[in-house]
C-alpha positions as a Markdown table, in Angstrom:
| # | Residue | x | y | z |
|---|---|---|---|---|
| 1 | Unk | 145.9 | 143.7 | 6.3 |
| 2 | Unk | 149.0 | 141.6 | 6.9 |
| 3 | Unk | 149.0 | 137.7 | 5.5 |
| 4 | Unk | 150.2 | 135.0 | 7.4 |
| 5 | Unk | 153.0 | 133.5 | 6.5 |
| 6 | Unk | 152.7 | 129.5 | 6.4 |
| 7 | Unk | 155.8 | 129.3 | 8.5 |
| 8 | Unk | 153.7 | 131.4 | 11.2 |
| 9 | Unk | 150.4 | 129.2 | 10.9 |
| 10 | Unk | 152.9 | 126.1 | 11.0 |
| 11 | Unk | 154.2 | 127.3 | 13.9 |
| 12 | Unk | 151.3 | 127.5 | 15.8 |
| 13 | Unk | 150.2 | 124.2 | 15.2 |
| 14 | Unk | 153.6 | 122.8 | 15.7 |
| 15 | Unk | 153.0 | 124.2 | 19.9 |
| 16 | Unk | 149.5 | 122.6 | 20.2 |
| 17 | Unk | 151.0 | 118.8 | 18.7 |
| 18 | Unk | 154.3 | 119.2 | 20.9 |
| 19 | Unk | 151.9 | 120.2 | 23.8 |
| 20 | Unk | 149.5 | 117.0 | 23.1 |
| 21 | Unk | 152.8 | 114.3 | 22.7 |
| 22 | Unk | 154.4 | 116.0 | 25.8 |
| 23 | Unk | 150.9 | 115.2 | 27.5 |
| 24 | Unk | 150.9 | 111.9 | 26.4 |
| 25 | Unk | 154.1 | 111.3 | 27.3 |
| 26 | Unk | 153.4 | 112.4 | 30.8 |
| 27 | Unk | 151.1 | 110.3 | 31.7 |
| 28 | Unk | 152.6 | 107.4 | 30.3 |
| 29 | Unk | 153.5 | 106.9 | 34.6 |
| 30 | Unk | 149.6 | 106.6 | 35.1 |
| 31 | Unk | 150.5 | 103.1 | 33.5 |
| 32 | Unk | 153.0 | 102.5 | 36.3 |
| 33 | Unk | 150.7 | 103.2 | 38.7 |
| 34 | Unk | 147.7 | 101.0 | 38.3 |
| 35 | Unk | 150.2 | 98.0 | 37.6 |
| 36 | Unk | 151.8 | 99.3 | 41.2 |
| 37 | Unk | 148.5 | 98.9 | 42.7 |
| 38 | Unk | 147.9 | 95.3 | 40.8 |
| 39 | Unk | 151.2 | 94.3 | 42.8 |
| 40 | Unk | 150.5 | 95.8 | 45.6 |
| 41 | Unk | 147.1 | 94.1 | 46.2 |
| 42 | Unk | 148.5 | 91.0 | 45.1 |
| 43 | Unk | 151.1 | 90.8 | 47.6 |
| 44 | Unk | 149.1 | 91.9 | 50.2 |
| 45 | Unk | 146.8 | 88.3 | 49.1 |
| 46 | Unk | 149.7 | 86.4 | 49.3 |
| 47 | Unk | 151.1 | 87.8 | 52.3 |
| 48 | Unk | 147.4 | 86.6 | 54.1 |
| 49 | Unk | 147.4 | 83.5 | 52.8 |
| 50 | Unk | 150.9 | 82.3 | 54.3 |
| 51 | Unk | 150.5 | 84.5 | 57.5 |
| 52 | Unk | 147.1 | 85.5 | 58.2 |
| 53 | Unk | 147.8 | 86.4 | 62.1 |
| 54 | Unk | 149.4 | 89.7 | 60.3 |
| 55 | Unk | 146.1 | 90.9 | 58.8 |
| 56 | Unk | 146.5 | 93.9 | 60.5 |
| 57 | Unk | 150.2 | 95.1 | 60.0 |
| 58 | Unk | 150.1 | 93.7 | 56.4 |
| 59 | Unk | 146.7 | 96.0 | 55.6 |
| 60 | Unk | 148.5 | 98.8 | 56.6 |
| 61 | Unk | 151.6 | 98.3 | 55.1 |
| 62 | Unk | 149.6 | 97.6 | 52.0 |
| 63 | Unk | 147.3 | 100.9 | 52.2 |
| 64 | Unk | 150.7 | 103.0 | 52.8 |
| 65 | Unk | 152.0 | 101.6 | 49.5 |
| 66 | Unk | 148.5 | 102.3 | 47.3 |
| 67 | Unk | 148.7 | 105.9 | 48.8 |
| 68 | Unk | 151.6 | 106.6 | 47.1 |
| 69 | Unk | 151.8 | 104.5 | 44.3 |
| 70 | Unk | 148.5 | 106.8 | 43.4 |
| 71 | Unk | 150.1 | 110.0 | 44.6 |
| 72 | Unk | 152.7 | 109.2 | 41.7 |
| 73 | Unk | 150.0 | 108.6 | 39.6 |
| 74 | Unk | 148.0 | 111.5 | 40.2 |
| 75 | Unk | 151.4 | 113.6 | 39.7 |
| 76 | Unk | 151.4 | 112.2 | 36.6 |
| 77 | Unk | 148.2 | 113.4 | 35.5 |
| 78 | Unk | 148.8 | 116.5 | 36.8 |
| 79 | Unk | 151.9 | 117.2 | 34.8 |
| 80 | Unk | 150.3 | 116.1 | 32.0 |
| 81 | Unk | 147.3 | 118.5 | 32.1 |
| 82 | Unk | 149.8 | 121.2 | 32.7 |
| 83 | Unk | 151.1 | 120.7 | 29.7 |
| 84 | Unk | 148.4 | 120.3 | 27.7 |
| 85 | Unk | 146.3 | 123.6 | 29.2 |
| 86 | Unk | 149.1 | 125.6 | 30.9 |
């Protein structure tokens, strides 16, 4: 039977931590994205308090924006897992 070599079993568990950090590092842009939706909604508040005759356009304005500020996040997430188990 052939021994390991510690450099071979260090190895190994250098790939799973680079994998976990480059996971965490990936969804670091989940952060971005629920501040993104903080702002988002809070515009859209101010926006209807200083015109609310634009309820409608700013709503949908305001649901375009947390669409993709989520898609980004999701991305995110995404990538991340990729990393982690791909």
């Amino acid at each position: 039977m052939k021994e390991q070599t510690p450099v071979a079993v260090f190895g190994q568990y250098n790939v799973t931590a680079a994998k976990q950090i480059g996971a965490g590092l990936a969804t670091i842009g989940m952060t971005g994205a629920g501040v993104g939706v903080g702002v988002i909604f809070g515009m859209l508040v101010l926006g209807l308090s200083r015109n609310p005759e634009m309820e409608a356009l700013l709503f949908r304005y305001t649901m375009l924006g947390f669409a993709i500020t989520e898609a980004i996040g999701l991305l995110c997430l995404i990538v991340g897992l990729i990393i982690l188990y791909g």
